[in-house]
N, C-alpha and C positions, 0 to 999 in steps of 0.2 A: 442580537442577531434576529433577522427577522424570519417568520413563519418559512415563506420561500426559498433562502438560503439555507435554513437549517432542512426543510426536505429535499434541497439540492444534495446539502454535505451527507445524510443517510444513505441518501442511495449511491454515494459515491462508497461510501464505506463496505456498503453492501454489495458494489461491485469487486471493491477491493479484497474481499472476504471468499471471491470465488478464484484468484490470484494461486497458484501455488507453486513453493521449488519444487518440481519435480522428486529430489531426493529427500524432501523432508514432506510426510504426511500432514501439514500443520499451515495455513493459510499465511502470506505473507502481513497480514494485519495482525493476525496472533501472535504470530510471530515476534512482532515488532519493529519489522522491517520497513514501517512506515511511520516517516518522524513527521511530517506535515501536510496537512492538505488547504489549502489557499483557494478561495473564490472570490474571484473579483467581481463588480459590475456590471461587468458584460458574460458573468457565466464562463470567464476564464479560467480553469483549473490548474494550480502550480502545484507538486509533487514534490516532497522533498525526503528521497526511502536511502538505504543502503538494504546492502547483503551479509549474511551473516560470516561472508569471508569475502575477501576484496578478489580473491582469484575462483570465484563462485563460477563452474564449466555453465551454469544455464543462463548467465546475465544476461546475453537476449535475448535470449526466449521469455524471459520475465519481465524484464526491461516494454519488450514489446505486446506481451501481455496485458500488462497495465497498462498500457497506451490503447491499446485497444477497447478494453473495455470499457474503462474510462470515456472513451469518444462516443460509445455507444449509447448514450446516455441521453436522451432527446433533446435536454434544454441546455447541455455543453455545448457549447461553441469549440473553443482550443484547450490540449492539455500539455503542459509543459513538466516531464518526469527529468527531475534532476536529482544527479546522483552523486550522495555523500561519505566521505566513508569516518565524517568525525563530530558526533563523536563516534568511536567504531561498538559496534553491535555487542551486546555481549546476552546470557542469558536473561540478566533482571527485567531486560523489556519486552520478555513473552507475557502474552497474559496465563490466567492462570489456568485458564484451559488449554493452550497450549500444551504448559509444563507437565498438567494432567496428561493429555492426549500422549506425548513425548514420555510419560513415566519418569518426572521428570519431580515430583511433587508426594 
């Protein structure tokens, strides 16, 4: 990966890390809510998260969230946030700060 992609994908991460459910104190990246991030080419960003429950009440507002911020990102062109629910979420993919934060650990 070259120099420029890789501080493309940081600062995406670092946007993704101001991301939050509402009901959970705990960033959707820590969380583990975020299974892929894709940059193409052209500075195209693919998305590929779930929720930590498929009947999640703030999906878009988080949904949209991430869209958002994502876009705001100078040298993104398009983001495309698609949504997975398989494999489904479970706790193993918080980090471990999370689990810390969560009292979880």
């Amino acid at each position: 990966m070259n120099e420029e992609l890789q501080a493309l994908q940081d600062k995406i991460v670092v946007m993704l890390r101001t991301v939050y459910d509402p009901e959970i104190p705990v960033n959707i990246y820590d969380l583990g809510m975020i299974y892929d991030v894709d940059v193409d080419d052209y500075n195209n960003v693919a998305i590929e998260m779930t929720f930590t429950s498929p009947s999640c009440p703030a999906a878009d507002f988080i949904l949209m969230d991430v869209q958002m911020k994502v876009e705001s990102i100078e040298e993104v062109n398009k983001v495309d946030v698609n949504l997975t629910f398989d494999p489904p979420w479970d706790r193993s993919m918080m980090s471990e700060e999370a689990l810390l934060e969560l009292g979880m650990m």
